[in-house]
Backbone atoms as SQL, in Angstrom:
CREATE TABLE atoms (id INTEGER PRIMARY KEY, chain TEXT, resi INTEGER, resn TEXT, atom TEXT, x REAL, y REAL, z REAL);
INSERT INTO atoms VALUES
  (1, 'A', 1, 'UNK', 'N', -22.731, 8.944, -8.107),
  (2, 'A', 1, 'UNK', 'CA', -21.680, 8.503, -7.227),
  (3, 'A', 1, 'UNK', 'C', -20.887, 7.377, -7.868),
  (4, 'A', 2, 'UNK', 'N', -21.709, 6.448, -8.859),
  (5, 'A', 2, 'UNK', 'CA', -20.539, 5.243, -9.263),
  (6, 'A', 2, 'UNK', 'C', -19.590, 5.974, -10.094),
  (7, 'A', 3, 'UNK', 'N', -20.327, 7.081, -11.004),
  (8, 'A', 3, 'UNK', 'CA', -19.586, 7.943, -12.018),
  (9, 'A', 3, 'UNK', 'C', -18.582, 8.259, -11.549),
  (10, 'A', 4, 'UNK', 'N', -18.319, 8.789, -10.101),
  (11, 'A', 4, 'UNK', 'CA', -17.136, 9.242, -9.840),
  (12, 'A', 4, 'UNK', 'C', -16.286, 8.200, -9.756),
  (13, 'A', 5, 'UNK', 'N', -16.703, 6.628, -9.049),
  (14, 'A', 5, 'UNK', 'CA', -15.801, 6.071, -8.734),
  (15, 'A', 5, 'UNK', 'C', -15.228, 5.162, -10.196),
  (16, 'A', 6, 'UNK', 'N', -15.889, 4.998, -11.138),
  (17, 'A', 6, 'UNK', 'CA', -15.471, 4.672, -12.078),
  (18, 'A', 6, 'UNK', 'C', -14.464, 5.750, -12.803),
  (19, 'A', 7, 'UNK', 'N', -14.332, 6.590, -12.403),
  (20, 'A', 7, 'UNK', 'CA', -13.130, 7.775, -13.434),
  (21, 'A', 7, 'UNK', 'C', -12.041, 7.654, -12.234),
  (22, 'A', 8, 'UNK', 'N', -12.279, 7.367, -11.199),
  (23, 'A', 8, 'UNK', 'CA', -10.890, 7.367, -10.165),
  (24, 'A', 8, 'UNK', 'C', -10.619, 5.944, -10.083),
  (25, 'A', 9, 'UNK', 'N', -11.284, 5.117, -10.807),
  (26, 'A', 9, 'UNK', 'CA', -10.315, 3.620, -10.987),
  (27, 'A', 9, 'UNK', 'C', -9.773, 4.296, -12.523),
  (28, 'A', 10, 'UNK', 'N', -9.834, 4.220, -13.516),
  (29, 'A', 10, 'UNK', 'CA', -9.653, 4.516, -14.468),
  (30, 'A', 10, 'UNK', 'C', -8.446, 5.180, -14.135),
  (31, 'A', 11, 'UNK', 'N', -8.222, 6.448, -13.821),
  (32, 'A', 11, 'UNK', 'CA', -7.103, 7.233, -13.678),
  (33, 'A', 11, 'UNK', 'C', -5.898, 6.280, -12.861),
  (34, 'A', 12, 'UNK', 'N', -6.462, 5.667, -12.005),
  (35, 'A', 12, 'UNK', 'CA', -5.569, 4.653, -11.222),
  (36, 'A', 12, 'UNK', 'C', -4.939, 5.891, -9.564),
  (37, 'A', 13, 'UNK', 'N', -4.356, 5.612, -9.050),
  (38, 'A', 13, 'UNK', 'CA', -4.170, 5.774, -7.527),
  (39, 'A', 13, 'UNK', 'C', -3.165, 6.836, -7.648),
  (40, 'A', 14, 'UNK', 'N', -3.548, 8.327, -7.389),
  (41, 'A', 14, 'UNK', 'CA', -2.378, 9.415, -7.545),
  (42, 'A', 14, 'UNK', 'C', -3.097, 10.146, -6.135),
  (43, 'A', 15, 'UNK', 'N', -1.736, 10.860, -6.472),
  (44, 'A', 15, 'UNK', 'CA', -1.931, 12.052, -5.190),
  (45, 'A', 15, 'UNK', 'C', -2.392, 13.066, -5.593),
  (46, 'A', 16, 'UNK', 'N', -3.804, 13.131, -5.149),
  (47, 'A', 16, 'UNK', 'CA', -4.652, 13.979, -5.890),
  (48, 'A', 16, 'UNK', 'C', -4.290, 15.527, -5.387),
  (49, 'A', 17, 'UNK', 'N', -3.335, 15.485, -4.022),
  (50, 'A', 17, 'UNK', 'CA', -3.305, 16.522, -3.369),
  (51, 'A', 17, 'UNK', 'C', -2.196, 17.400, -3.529),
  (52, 'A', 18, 'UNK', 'N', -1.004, 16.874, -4.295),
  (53, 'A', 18, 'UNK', 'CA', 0.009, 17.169, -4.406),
  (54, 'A', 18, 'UNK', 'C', -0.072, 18.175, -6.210),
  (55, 'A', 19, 'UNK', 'N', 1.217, 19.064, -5.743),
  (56, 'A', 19, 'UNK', 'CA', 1.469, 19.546, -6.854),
  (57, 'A', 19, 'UNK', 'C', 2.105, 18.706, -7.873),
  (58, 'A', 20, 'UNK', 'N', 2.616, 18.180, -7.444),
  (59, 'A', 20, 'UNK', 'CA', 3.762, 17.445, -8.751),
  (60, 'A', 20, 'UNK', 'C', 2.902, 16.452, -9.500),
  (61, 'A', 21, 'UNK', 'N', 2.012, 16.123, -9.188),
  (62, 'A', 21, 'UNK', 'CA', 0.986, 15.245, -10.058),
  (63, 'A', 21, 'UNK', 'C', 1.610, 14.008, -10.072),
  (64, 'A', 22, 'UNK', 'N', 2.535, 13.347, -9.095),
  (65, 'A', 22, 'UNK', 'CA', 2.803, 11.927, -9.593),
  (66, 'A', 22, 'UNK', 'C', 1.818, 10.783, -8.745),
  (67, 'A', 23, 'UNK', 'N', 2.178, 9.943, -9.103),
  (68, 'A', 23, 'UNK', 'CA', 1.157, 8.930, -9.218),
  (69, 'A', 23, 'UNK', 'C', 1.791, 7.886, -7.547),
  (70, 'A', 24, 'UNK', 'N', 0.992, 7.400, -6.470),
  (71, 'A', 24, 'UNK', 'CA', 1.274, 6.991, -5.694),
  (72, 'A', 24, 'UNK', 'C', 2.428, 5.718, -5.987),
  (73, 'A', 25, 'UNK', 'N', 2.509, 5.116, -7.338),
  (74, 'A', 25, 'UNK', 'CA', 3.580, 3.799, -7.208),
  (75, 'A', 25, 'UNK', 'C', 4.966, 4.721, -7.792),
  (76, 'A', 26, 'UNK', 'N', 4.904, 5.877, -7.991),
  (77, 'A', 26, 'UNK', 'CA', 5.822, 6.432, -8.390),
  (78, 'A', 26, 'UNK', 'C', 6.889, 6.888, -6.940),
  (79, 'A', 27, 'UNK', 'N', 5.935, 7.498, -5.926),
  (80, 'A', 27, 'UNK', 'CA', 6.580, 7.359, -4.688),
  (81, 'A', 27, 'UNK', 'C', 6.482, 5.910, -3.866),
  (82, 'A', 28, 'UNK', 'N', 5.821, 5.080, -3.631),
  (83, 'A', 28, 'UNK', 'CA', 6.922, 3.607, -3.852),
  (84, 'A', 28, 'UNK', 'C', 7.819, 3.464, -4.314),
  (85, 'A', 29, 'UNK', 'N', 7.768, 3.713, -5.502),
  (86, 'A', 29, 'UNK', 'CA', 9.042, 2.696, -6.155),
  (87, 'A', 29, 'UNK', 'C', 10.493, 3.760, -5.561),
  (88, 'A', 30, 'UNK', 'N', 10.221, 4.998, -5.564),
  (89, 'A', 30, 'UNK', 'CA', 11.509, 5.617, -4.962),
  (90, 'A', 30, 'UNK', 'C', 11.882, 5.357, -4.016),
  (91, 'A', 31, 'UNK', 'N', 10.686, 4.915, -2.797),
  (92, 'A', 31, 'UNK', 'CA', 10.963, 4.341, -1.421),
  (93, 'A', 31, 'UNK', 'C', 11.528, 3.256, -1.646),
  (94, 'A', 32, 'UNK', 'N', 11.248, 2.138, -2.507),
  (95, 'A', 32, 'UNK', 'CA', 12.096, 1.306, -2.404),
  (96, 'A', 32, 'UNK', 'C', 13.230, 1.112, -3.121),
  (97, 'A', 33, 'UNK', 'N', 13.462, 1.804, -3.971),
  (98, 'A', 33, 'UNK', 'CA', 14.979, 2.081, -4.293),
  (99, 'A', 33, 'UNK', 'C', 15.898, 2.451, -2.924),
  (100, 'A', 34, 'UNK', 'N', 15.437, 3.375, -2.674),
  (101, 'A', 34, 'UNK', 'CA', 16.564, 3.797, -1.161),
  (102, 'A', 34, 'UNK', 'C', 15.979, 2.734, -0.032),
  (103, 'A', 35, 'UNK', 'N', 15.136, 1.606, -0.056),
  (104, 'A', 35, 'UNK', 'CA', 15.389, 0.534, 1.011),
  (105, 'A', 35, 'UNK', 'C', 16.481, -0.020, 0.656),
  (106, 'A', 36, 'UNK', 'N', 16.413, -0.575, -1.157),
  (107, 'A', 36, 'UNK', 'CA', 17.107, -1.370, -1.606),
  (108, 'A', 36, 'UNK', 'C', 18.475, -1.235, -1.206),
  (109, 'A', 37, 'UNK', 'N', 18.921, 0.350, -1.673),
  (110, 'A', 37, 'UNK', 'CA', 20.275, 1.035, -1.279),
  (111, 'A', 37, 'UNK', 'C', 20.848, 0.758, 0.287),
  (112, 'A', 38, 'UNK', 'N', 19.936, 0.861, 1.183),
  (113, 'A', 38, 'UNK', 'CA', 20.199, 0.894, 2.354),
  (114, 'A', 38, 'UNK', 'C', 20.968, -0.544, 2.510),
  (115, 'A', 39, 'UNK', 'N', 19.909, -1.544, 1.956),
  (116, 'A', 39, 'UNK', 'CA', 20.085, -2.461, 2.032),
  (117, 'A', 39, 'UNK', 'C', 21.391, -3.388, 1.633),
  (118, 'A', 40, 'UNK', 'N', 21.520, -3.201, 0.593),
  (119, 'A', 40, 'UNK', 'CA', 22.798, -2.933, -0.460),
  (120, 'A', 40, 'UNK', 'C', 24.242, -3.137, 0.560),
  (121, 'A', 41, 'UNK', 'N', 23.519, -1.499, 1.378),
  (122, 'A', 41, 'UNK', 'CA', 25.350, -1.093, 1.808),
  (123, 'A', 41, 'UNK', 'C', 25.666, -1.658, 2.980),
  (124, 'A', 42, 'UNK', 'N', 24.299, -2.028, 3.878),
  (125, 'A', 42, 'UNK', 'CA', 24.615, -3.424, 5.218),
  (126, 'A', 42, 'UNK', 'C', 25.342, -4.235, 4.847),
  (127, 'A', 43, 'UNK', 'N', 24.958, -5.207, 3.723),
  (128, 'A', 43, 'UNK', 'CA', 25.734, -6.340, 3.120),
  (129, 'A', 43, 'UNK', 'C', 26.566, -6.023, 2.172),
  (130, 'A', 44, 'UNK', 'N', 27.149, -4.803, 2.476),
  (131, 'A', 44, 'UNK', 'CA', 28.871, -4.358, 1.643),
  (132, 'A', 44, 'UNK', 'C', 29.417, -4.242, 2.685),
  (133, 'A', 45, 'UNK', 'N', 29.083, -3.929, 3.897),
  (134, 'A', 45, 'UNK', 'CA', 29.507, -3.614, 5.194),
  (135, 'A', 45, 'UNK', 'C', 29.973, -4.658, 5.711),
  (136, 'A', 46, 'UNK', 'N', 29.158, -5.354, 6.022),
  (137, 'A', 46, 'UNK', 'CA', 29.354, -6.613, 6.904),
  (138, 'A', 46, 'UNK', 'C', 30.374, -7.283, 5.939),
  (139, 'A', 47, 'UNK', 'N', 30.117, -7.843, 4.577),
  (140, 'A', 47, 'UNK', 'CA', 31.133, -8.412, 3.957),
  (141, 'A', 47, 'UNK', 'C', 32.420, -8.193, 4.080),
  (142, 'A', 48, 'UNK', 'N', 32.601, -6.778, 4.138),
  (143, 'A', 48, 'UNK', 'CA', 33.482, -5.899, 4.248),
  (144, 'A', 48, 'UNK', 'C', 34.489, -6.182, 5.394),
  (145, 'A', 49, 'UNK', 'N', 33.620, -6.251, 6.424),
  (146, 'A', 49, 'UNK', 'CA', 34.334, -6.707, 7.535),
  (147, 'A', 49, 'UNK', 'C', 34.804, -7.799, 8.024),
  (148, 'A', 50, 'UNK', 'N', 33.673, -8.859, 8.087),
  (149, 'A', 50, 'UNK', 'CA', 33.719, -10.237, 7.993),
  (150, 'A', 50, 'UNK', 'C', 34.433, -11.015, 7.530),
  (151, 'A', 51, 'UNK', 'N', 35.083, -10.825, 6.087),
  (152, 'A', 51, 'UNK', 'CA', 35.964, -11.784, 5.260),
  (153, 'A', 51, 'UNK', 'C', 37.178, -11.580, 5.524),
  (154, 'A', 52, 'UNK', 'N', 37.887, -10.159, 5.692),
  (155, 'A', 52, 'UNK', 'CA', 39.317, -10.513, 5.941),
  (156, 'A', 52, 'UNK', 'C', 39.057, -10.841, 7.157),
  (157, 'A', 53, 'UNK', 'N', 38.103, -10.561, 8.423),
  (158, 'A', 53, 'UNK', 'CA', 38.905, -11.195, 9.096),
  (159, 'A', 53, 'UNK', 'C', 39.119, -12.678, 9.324),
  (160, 'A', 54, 'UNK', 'N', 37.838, -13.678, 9.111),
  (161, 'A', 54, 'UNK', 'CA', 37.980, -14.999, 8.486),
  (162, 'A', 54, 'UNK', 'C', 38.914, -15.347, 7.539),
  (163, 'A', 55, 'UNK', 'N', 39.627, -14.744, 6.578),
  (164, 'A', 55, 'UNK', 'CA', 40.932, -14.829, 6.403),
  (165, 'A', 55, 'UNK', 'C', 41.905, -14.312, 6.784),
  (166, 'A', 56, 'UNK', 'N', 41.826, -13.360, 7.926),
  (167, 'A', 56, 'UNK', 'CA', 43.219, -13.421, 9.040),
  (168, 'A', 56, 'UNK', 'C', 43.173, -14.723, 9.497),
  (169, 'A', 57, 'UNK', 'N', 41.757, -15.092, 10.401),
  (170, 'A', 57, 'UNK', 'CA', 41.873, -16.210, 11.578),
  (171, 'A', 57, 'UNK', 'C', 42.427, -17.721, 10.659),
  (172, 'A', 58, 'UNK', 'N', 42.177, -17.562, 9.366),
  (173, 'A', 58, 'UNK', 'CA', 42.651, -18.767, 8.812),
  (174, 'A', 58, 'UNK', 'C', 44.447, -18.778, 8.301),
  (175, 'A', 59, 'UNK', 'N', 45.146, -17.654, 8.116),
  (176, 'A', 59, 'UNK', 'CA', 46.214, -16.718, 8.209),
  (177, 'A', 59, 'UNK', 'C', 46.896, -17.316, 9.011),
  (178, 'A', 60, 'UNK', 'N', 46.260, -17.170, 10.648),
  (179, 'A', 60, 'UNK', 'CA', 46.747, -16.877, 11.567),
  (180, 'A', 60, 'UNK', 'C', 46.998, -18.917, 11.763),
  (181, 'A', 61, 'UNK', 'N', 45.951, -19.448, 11.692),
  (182, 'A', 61, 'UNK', 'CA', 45.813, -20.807, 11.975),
  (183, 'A', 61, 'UNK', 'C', 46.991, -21.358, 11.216),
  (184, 'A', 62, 'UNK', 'N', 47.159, -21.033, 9.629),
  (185, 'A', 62, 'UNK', 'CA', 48.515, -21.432, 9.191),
  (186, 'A', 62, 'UNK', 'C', 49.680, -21.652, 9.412),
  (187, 'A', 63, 'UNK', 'N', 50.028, -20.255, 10.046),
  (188, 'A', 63, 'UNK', 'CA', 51.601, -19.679, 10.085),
  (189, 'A', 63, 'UNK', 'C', 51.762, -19.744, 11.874),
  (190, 'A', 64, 'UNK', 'N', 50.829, -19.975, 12.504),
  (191, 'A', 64, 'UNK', 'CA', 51.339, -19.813, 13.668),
  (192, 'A', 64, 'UNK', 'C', 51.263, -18.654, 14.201),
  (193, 'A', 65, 'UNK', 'N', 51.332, -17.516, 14.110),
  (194, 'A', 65, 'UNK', 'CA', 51.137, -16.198, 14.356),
  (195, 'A', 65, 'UNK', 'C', 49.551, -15.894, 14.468),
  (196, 'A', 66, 'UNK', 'N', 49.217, -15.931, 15.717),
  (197, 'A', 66, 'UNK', 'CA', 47.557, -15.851, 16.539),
  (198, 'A', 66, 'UNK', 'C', 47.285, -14.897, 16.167),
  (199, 'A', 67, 'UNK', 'N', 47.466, -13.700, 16.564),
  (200, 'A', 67, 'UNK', 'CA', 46.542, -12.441, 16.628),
  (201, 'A', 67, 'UNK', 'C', 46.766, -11.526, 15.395),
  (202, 'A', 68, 'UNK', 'N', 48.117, -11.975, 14.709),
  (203, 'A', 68, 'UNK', 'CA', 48.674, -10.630, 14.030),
  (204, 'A', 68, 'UNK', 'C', 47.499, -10.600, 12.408),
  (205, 'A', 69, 'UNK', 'N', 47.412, -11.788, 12.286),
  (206, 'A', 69, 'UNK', 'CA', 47.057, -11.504, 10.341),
  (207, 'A', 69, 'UNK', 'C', 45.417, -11.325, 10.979),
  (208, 'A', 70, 'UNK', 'N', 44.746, -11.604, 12.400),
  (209, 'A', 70, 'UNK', 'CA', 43.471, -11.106, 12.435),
  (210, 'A', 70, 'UNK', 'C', 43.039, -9.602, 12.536),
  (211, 'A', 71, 'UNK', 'N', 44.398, -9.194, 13.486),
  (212, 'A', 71, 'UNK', 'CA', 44.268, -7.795, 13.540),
  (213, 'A', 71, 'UNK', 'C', 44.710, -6.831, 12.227),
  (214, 'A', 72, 'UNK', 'N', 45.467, -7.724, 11.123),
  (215, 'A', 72, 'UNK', 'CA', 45.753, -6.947, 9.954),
  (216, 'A', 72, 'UNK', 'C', 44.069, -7.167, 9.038),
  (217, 'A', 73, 'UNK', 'N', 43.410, -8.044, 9.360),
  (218, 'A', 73, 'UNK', 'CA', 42.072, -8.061, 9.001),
  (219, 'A', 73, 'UNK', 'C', 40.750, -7.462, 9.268),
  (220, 'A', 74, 'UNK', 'N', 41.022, -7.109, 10.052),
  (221, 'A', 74, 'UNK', 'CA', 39.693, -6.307, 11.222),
  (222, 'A', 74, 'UNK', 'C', 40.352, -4.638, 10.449),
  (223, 'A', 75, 'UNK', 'N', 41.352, -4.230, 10.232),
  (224, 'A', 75, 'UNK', 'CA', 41.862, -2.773, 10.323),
  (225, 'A', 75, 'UNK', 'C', 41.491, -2.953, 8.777),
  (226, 'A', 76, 'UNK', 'N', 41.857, -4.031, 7.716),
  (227, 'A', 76, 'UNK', 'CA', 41.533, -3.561, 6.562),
  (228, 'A', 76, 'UNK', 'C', 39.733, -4.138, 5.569),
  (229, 'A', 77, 'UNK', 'N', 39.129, -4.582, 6.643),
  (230, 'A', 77, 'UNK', 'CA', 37.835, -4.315, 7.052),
  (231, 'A', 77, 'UNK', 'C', 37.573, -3.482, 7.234),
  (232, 'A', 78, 'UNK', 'N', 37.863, -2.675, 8.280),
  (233, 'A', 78, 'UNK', 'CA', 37.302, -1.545, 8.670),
  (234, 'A', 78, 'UNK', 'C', 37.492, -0.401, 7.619),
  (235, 'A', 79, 'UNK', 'N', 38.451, -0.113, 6.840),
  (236, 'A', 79, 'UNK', 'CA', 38.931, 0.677, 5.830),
  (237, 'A', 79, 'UNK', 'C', 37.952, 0.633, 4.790),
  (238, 'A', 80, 'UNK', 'N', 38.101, -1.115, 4.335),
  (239, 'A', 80, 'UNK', 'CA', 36.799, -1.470, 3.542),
  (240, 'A', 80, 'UNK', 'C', 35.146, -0.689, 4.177),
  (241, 'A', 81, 'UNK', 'N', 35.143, -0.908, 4.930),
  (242, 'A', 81, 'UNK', 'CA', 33.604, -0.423, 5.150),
  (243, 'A', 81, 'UNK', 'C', 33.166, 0.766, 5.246),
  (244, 'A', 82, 'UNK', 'N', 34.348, 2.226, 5.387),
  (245, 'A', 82, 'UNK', 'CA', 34.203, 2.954, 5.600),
  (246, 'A', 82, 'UNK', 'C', 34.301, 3.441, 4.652),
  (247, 'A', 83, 'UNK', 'N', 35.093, 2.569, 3.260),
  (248, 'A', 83, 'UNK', 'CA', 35.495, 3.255, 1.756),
  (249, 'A', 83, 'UNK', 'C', 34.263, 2.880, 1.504),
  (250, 'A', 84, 'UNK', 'N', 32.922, 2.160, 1.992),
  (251, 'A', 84, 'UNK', 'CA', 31.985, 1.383, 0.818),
  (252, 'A', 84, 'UNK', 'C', 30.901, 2.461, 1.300),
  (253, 'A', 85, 'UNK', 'N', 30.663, 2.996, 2.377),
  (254, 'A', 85, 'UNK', 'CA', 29.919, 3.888, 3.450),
  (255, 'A', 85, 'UNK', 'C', 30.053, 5.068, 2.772),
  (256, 'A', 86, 'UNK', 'N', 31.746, 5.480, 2.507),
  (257, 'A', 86, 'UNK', 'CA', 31.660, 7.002, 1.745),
  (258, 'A', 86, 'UNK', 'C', 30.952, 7.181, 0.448),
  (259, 'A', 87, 'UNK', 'N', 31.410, 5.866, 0.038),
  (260, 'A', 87, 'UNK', 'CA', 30.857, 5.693, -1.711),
  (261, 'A', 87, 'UNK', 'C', 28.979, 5.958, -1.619),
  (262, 'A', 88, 'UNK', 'N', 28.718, 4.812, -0.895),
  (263, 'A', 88, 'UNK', 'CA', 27.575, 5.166, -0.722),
  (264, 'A', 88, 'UNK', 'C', 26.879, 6.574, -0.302),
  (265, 'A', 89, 'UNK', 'N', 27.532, 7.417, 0.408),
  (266, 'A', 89, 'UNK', 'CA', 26.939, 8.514, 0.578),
  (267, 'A', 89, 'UNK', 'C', 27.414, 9.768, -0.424),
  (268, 'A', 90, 'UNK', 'N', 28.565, 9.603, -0.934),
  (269, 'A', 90, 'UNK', 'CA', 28.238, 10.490, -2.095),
  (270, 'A', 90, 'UNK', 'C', 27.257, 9.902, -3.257),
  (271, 'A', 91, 'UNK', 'N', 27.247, 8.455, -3.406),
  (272, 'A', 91, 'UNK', 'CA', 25.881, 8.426, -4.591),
  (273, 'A', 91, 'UNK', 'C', 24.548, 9.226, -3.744),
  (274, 'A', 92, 'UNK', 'N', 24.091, 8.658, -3.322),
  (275, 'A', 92, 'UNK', 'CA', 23.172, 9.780, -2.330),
  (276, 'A', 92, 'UNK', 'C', 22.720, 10.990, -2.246),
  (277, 'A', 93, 'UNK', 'N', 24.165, 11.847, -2.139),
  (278, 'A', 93, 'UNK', 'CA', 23.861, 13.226, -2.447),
  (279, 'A', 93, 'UNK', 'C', 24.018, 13.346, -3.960),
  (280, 'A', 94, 'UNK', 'N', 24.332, 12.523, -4.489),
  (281, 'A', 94, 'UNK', 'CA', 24.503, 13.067, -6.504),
  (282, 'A', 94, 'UNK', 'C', 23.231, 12.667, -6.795),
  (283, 'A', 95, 'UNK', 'N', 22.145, 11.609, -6.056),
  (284, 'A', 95, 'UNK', 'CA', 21.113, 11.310, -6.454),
  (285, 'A', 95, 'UNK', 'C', 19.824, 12.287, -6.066),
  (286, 'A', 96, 'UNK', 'N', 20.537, 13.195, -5.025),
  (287, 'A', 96, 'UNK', 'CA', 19.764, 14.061, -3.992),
  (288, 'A', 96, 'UNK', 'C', 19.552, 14.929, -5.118),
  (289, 'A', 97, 'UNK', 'N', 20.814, 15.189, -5.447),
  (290, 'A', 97, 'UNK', 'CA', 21.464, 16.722, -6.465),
  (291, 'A', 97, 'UNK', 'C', 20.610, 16.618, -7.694),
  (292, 'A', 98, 'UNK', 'N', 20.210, 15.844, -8.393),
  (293, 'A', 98, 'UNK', 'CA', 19.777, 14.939, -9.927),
  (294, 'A', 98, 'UNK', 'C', 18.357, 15.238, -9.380),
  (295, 'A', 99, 'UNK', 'N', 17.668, 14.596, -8.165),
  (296, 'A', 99, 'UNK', 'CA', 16.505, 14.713, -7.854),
  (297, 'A', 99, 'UNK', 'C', 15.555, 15.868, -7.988),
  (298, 'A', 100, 'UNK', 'N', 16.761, 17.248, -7.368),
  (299, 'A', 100, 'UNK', 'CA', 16.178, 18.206, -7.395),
  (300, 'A', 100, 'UNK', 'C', 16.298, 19.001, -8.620),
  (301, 'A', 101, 'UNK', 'N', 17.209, 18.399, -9.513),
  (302, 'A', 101, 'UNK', 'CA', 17.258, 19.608, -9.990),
  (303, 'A', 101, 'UNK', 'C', 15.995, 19.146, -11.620),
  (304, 'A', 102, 'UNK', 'N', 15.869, 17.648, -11.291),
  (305, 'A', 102, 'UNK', 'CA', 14.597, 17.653, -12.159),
  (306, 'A', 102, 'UNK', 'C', 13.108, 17.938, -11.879),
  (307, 'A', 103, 'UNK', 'N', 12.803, 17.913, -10.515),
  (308, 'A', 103, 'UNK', 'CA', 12.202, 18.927, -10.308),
  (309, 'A', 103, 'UNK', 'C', 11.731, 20.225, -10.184),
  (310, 'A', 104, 'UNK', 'N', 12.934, 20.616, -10.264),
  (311, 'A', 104, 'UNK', 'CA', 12.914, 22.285, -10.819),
  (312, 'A', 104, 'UNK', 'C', 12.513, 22.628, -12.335),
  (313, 'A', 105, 'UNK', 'N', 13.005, 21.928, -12.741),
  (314, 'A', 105, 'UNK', 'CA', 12.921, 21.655, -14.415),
  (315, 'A', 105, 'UNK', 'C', 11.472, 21.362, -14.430),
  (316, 'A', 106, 'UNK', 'N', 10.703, 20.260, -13.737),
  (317, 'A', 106, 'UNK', 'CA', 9.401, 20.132, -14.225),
  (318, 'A', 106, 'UNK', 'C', 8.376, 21.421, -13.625),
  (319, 'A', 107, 'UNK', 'N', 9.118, 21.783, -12.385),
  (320, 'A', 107, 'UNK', 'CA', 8.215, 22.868, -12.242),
  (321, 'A', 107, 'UNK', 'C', 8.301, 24.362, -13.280),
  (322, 'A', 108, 'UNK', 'N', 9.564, 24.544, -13.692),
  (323, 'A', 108, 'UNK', 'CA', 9.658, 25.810, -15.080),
  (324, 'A', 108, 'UNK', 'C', 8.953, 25.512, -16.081),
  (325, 'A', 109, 'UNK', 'N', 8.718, 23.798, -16.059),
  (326, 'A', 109, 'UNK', 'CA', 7.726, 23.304, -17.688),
  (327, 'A', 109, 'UNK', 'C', 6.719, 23.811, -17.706),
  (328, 'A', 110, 'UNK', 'N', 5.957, 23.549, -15.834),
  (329, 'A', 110, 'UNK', 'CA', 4.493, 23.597, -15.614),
  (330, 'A', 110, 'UNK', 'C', 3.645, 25.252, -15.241),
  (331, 'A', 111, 'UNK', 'N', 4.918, 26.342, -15.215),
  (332, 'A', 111, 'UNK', 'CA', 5.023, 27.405, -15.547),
  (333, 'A', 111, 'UNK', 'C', 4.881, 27.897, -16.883),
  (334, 'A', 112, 'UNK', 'N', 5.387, 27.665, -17.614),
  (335, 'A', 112, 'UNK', 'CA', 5.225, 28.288, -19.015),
  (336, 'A', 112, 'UNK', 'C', 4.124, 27.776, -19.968);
């Protein structure tokens, strides 16, 4: 019985159950790449939004004109966040696309 447990420290922590043979920090580390990403695009978002309009309201505080340079801020915020949202989701699917198709590849290796 130690015999066994000494060859399964040795090998180190995999998914013994899975076909693809990778190793449990290998699916971590992918999980946290796409936290990271997630993470990423909140605070492109919010930035996104947040700054012009803090420079409308400071705009607006200048010139006298209240509402107008906030509402030209909030609309090109919003543009911003939705251009940073698309970006982000086509990397996503090109990373989806890349994902699979090296898996296909390792499974034709593990075929022949």
């Amino acid at each position: 019985m130690s015999n066994d447990n000494e060859s399964s420290r040795q090998r180190g922590p995999t998914d013994r159950g899975g076909a693809s043979g990778k190793s449990m920090w290998q699916y971590y580390a992918v999980a946290m790449r796409m936290v990271a990403r997630y993470y990423v695009l909140t605070i492109e978002i919010a930035v996104a939004v947040i700054v012009p309009i803090l420079i409308g309201r400071w705009l607006d505080g200048k010139t006298g004109r209240e509402p107008w340079f906030t509402i030209a801020g909030m609309i090109l915020g919003g543009a911003a966040a939705v251009r940073s949202a698309q970006r982000a989701y086509t990397e996503m699917l090109r990373d989806q696309d890349k994902g699979a198709s090296t898996e296909k590849k390792a499974e034709e290796k593990q075929k022949r």
